[in-house]
N, C-alpha and C positions, 0 to 999 in steps of 0.2 A: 504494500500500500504506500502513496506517496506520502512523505512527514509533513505536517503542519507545521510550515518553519517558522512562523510566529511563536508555536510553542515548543519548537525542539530545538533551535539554535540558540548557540550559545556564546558569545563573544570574548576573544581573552584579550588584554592588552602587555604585549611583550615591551621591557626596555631593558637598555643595557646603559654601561658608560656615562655614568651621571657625574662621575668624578668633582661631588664638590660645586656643582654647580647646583645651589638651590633653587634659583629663577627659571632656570632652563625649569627642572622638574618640577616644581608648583605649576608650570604653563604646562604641560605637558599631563601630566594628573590632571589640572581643571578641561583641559579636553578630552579625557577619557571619560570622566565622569559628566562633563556634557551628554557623550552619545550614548549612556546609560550602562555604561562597560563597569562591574564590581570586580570583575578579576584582575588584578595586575602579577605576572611574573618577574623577575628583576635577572637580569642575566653578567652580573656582578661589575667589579669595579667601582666602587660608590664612592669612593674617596681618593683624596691625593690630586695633584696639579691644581685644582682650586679649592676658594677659599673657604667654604662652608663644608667641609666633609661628616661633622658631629651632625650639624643639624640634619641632612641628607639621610645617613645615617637612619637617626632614628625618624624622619619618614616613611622611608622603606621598609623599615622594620615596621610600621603602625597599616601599611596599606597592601604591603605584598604579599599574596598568598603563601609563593616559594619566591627564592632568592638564593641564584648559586653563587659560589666562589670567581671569583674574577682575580688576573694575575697581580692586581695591586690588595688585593682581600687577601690574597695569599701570603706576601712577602712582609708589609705596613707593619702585623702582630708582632713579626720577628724582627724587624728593623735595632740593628745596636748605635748605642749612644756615637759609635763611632762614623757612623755611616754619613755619607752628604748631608750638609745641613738643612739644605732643602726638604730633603726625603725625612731629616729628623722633625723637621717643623711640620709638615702632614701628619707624621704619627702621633704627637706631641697633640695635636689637632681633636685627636679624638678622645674619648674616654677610654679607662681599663676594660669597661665591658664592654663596651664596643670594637672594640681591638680583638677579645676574646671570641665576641659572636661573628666578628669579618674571617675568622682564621676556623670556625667552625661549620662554613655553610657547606652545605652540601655540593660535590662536582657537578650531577647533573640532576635532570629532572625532565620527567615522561609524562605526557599525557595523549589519550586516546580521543581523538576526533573523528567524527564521517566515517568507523574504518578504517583512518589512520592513525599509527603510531606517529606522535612529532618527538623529538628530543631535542634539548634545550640546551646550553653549556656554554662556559663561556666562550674558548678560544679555536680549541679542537677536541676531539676524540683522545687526543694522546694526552694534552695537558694543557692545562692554564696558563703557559707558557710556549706553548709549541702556536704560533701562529700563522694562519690560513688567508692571503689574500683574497681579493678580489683575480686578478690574475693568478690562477695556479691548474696545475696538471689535473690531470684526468687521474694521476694514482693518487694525486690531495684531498679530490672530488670523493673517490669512493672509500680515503681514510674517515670521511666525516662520518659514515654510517657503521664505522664496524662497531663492533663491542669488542671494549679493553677494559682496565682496569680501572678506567676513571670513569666509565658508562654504568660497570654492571655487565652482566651477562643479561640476556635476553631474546626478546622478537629484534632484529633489524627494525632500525624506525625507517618509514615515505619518508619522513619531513624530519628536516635536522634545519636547526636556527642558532647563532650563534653570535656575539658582537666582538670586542677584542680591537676588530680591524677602524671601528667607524667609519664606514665606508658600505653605505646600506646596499645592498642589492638583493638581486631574486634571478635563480637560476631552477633550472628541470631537465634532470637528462634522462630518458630510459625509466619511468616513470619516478625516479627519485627526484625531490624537490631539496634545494639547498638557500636557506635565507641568509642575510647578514641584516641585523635589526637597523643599522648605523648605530649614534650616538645623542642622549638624548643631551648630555651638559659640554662632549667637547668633540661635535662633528667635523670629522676633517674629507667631508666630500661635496658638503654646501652648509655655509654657518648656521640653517637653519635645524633647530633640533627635530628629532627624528626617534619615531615607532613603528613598531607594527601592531594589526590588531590579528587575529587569525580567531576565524568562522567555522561554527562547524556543529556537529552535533557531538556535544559530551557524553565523553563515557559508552561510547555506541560502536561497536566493531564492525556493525550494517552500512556501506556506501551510502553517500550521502552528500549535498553540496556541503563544499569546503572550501574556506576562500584566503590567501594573506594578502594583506595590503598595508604599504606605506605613508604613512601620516607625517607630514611637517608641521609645528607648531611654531611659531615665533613669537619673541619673547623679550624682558627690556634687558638687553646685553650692556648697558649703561651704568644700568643699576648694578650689575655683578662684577665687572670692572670696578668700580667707584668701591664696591665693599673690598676687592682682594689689594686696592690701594689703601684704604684706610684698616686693612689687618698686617699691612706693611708684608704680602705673601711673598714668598722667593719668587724668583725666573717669573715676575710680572711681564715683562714685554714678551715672552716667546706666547704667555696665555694672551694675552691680547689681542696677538696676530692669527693665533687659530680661531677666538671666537670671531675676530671682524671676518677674516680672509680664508678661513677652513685650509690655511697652508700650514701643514704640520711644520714645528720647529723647527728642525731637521732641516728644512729649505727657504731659499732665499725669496723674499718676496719680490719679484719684478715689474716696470713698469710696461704695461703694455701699449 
């Protein structure tokens, strides 16, 4: 029988890479909860390069369902006094128990749609650290769906979603789907922040429509600037340049 998608869809809202960026994620939350979306997943990374990472923080801890591990979740807890000042002053940034529960989220996270299995993670399949561009091979393509030790064993997931890269896209080979969420506090592929929502029917192994789609929200990038000047934050100009100009640090901004 065809479903009554009025009452059997379900809507999630994925974000990744908030990094400290509160304004990005207050704009980004008040659109989700706009389109009537209660689920939020968080695909880690919540802190570090800017200025608000406490509050962020416990945000996402008050609104995310799940929230996995991201490679700054991971390292932040362990950070020694001795380390970059920079990297001291992000950790220094947050609380003991928030350092505790960044360093204890879980790798990854599965949920069942339409008949599809999606998996969630943050970087790759292999590790929070192992990262997956936008440009990569066909053997990078079919590492995102195995199961290893950071997935669990299991069913192979259709649909694997990931952030890490900030750099949102949507790919489908061979009926596997592969997303990148982009980034919601430090996009480096158009300064505007960025999600997904993904459609479908929960908890249902029966085919079914199933949808992902990318949302930009924009946001007062002024105001967030203006605060990580006035918490006097490290490496201010390189944030700067990626929140105006989505040019990663790394490279040089040219005039064109």
């Amino acid at each position: 029988m065809p479903h009554d998608l009025d009452r059997d869809l379900d809507r999630i809202a994925v974000i990744s890479d908030v990094h400290g960026n509160l304004g990005a994620l207050e704009a980004v939350l008040a659109d989700v909860g706009a389109r009537g979306i209660t689920r939020v997943v968080n695909l880690g990374d919540d802190a570090g390069k800017g200025p608000r990472g406490s509050a962020v923080v416990d945000l996402l801890r008050e609104v995310c369902e799940a929230d996995v591990r991201g490679n700054w979740d991971d390292f932040l807890p362990h950070l020694e006094d001795h380390a970059p000042a920079e990297m001291v002053w992000w950790r220094d940034e947050l609380r003991p128990d928030q350092l505790a529960w960044l360093g204890d989220k879980p790798l990854s996270h599965d949920l069942l749609l339409s008949g599809r299995r999606v998996r969630l993670f943050h970087a790759s399949a292999t590790s929070v650290h192992t990262r997956v561009h936008f440009h990569h091979t066909p053997e990078e393509f079919a590492g995102m769906f195995a199961a290893t030790d950071l997935t669990g064993p299991g069913p192979e997931p259709a649909v694997v979603g990931y952030g890490d890269v900030h750099d949102a896209y949507l790919e489908t080979r061979h009926g596997r789907t592969l997303f990148n969420t982009g980034s919601v506090g430090n996009p480096l592929d158009d300064p505007t922040p960025v999600y997904v929502i993904l459609e479908g029917v929960p908890d249902s192994p029966d085919p079914a429509p199933f949808g992902v789609q990318h949302v930009r929200v924009p946001y007062d990038v002024e105001t967030e600037l203006a605060v990580a000047r006035e918490r006097g934050m490290p490496r201010y100009a390189e944030w700067e340049q990626e929140l105006r100009t989505a040019v990663y640090r790394g490279r040089v901004v040219t005039a064109s």
